[in-house]
C-alpha positions in Angstrom: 4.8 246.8 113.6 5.4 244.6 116.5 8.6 241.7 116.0 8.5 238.6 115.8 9.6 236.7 118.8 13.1 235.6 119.4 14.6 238.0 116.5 16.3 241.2 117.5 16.0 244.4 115.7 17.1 244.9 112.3 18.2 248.4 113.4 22.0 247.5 114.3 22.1 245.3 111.9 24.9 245.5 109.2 24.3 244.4 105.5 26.8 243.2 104.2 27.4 242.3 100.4 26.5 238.9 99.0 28.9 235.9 98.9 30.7 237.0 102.3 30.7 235.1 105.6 28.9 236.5 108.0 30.7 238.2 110.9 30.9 236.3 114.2 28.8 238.1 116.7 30.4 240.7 118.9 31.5 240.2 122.5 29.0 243.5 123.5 26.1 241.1 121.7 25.6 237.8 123.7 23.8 234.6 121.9 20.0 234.1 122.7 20.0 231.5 125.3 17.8 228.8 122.9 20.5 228.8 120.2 23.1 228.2 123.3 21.0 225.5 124.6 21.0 224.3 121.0 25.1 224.1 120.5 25.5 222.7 124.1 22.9 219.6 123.3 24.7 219.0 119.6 28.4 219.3 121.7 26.7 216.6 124.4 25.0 214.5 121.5 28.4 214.4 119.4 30.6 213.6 122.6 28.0 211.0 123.4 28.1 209.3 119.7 31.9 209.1 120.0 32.3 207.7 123.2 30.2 204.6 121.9 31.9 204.3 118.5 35.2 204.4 121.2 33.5 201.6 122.9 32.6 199.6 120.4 36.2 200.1 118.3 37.4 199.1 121.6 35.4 195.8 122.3 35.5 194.8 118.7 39.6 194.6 118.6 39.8 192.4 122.3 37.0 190.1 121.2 39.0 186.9 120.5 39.5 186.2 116.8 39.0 182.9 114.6 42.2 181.3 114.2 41.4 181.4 109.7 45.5 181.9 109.5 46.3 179.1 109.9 44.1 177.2 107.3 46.0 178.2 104.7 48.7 176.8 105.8 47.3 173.4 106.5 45.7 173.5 103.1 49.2 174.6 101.7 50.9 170.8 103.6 48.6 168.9 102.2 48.8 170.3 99.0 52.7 170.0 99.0 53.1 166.2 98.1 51.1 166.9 95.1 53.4 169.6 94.2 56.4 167.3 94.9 55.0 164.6 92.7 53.8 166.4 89.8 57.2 168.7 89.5 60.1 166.3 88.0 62.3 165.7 90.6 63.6 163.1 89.1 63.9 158.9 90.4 65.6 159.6 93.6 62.4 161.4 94.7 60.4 159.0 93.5 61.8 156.2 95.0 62.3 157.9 98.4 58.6 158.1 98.4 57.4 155.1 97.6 60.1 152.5 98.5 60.8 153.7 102.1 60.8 150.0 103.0 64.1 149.9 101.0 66.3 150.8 104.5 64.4 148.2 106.3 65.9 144.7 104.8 66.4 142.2 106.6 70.5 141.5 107.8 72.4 138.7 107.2 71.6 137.2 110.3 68.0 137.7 110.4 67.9 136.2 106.4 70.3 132.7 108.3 67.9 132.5 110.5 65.0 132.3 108.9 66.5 129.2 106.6 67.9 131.0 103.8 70.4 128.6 102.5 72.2 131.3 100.5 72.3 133.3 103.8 73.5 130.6 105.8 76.4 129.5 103.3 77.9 132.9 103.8 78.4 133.0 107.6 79.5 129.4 107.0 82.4 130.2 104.9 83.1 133.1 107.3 86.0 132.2 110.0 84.6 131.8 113.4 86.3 135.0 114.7 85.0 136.6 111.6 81.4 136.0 113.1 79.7 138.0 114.7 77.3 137.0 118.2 73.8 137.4 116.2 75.2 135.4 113.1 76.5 132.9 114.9 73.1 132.0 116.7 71.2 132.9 113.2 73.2 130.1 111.2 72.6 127.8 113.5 69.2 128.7 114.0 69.2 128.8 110.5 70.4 125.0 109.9 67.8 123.9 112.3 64.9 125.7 110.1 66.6 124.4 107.0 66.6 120.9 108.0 63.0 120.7 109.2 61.8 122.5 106.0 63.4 120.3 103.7 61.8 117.0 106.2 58.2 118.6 105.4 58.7 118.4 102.0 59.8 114.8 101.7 57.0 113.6 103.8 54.2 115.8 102.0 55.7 114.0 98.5 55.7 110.5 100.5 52.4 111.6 102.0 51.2 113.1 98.4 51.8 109.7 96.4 51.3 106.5 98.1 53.4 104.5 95.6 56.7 106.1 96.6 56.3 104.8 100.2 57.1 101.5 99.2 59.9 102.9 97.1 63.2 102.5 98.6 65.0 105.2 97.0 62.8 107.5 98.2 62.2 106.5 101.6 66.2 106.9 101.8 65.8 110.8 101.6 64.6 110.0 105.4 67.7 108.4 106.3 69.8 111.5 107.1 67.4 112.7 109.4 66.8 109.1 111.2 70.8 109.8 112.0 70.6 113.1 112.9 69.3 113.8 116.5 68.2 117.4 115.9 65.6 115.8 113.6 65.5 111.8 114.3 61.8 112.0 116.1 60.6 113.8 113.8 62.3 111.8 111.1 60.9 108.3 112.6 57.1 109.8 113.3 56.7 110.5 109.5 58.1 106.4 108.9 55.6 105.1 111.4 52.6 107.5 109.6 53.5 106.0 106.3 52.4 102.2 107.5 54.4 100.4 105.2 56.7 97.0 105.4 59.9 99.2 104.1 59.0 102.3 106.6 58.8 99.5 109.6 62.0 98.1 108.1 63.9 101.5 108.4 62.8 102.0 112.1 63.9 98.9 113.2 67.3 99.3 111.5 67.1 102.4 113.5 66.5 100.8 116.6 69.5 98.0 116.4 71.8 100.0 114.5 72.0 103.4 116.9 71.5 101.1 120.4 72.9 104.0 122.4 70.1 105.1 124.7 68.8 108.2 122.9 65.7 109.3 122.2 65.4 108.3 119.0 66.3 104.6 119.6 63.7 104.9 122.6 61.7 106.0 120.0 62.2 103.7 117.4 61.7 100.3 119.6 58.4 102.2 121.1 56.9 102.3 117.8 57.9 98.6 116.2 55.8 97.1 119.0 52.9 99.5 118.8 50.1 97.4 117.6 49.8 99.8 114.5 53.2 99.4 113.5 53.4 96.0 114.1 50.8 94.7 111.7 52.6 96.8 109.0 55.5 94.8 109.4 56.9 92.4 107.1 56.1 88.3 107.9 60.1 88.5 107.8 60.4 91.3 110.8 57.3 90.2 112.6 59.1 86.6 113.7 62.5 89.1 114.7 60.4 90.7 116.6 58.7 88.1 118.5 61.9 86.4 119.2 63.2 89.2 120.8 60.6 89.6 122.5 60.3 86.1 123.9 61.4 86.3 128.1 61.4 82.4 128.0 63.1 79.1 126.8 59.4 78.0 126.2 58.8 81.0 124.4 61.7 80.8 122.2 61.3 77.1 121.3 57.8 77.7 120.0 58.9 80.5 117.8 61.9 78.4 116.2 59.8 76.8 113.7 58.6 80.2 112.4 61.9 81.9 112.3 63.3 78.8 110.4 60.5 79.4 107.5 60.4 83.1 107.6 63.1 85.3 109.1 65.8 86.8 107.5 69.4 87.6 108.3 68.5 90.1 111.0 67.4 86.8 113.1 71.1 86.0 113.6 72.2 87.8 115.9 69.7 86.1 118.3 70.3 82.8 117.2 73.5 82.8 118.0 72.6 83.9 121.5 70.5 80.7 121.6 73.7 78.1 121.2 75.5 79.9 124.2 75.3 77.1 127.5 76.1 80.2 130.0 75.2 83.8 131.1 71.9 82.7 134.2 72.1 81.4 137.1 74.4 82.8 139.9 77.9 84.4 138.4 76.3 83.6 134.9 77.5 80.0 134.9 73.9 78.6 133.8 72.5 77.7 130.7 69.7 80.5 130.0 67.8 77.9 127.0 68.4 74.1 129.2 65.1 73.1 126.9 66.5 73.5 123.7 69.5 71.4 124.4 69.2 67.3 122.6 67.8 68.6 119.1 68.9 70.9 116.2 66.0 73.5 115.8 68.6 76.5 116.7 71.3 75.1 113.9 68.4 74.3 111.8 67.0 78.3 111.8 70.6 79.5 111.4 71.1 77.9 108.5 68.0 78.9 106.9 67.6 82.2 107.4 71.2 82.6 106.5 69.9 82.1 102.9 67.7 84.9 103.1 69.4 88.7 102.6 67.9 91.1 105.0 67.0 94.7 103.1 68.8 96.9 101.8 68.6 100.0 104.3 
């Protein structure tokens, strides 16, 4: 019987009983050379397959990775003032969180400054040494603010109700303010807007009662002889001021008869001027009215308008 190829003869073969391992071939029998063939290709093949899994392993782990750490994180700060508002911390948490402006309050100084008469009654009643720079500037800063505040609303009521600008009372809120140079233009702008005989009263008292060069009583005779102003004056003030006004003798003895019949008091003063016989001509030794002189039109006006009380300012 001929064999098969590639198996050996079962002659030297050994049976052995079943369930045992067979026995590893003996050194004086060598392995065909296909199954040798075989093992070396599946030892090639496996060493292969593991040098790419080694590859792979290897480029997997130095491939940069997503930074996903750190989301949880993120998502855990936002999510903490939740936390902090819903657990009950009690009102000193609350309050830090939603009065922070509460460490931000105006000073002293900054609350003078702004007008805050409260504010500006307590550096007052402070010592001057007690003061420090930035309150010292504030209150009077302060007093400035306070002033002009309280002028806007007396001119807004004056401005607001027409009646009370004829009202003397009133109208003598303004006074103060006529007096005080801080707030005298301002004072005497809102008397000339108001276009009434007692407003043009008030800046003419102005005018002849300060007489000391300042702005104010610059101020004041500017706006009496502004056309506007003028024709809101009184028939009583409108002869004054023509007669002060007057450059001439022929000037002032045409206006005579009018002051006799309609000035007041407040023509006096420029009467009297009117009697004098000297203060022209060359060391003042000349008569300034020679063509009033040989009748009584000057006594006459005195005495008339003496009868007549100028206003009450």
């Amino acid at each position: 019987m001929s064999q098969l190829p590639g198996i050996a003869s079962t002659k030297n073969i050994t049976v052995r009983p079943t369930g045992q391992p067979p026995l590893a071939p003996t050194s004086d029998q060598p392995l065909p050379k296909s199954v040798g063939l075989k093992v070396l290709g599946m030892w090639i093949g496996g060493a292969a397959v593991i040098g790419l899994l080694v590859s792979a392993i290897g480029a997997w782990w130095f491939l940069p990775k997503p930074q996903t750490h750190h989301h949880p994180i993120a998502s855990a700060t936002v999510a903490s003032p939740t936390r902090t508002r819903s657990t009950p911390s009690g009102p000193a948490s609350t309050e830090s969180e939603t009065t922070p402006s509460a460490l931000s309050l105006p000073s002293l100084a900054e609350r003078a400054a702004q007008g805050d008469p409260d504010a500006i009654d307590q550096i007052e009643r402070r010592p001057a040494p007690n003061r420090t720079f930035n309150e010292s500037l504030a209150w009077a800063r302060g007093k400035s603010v306070f002033k002009h505040r309280q002028l806007e609303l007396i001119a807004k009521e004056l401005r607001a109700d027409l009646p009370l600008s004829a009202d003397r009372r009133t109208l003598a809120k303004l006074k103060p303010f006529t007096e005080d140079p801080e707030t005298a233009t301002e004072a005497l702008a809102i008397l000339a807007s108001l276009r009434t005989p007692l407003a043009v009263d008030m800046l003419y008292d102005v005018w002849v009662r300060r007489r000391d060069g300042t702005i104010a009583f610059e101020l004041a005779k500017s706006l009496l002889y502004t056309p506007e102003i003028r024709e809101a004056a009184s028939d009583a003030l409108a002869v004054v001021l023509d007669l002060r006004a007057a450059s001439t003798c022929e000037q002032v003895a045409e206006l005579l008869p009018r002051v006799q019949q309609r000035a007041d008091r407040r023509a006096l003063p420029m009467l009297g001027k009117l009697t004098s016989r000297y203060g022209c001509g060359r060391l003042g030794g000349h008569d300034c009215y020679p063509c009033l002189r040989g009748s009584n039109a000057v006594n006459d006006a005195i005495a008339a308008v003496g009868n007549r009380p100028a206003p009450d300012i």
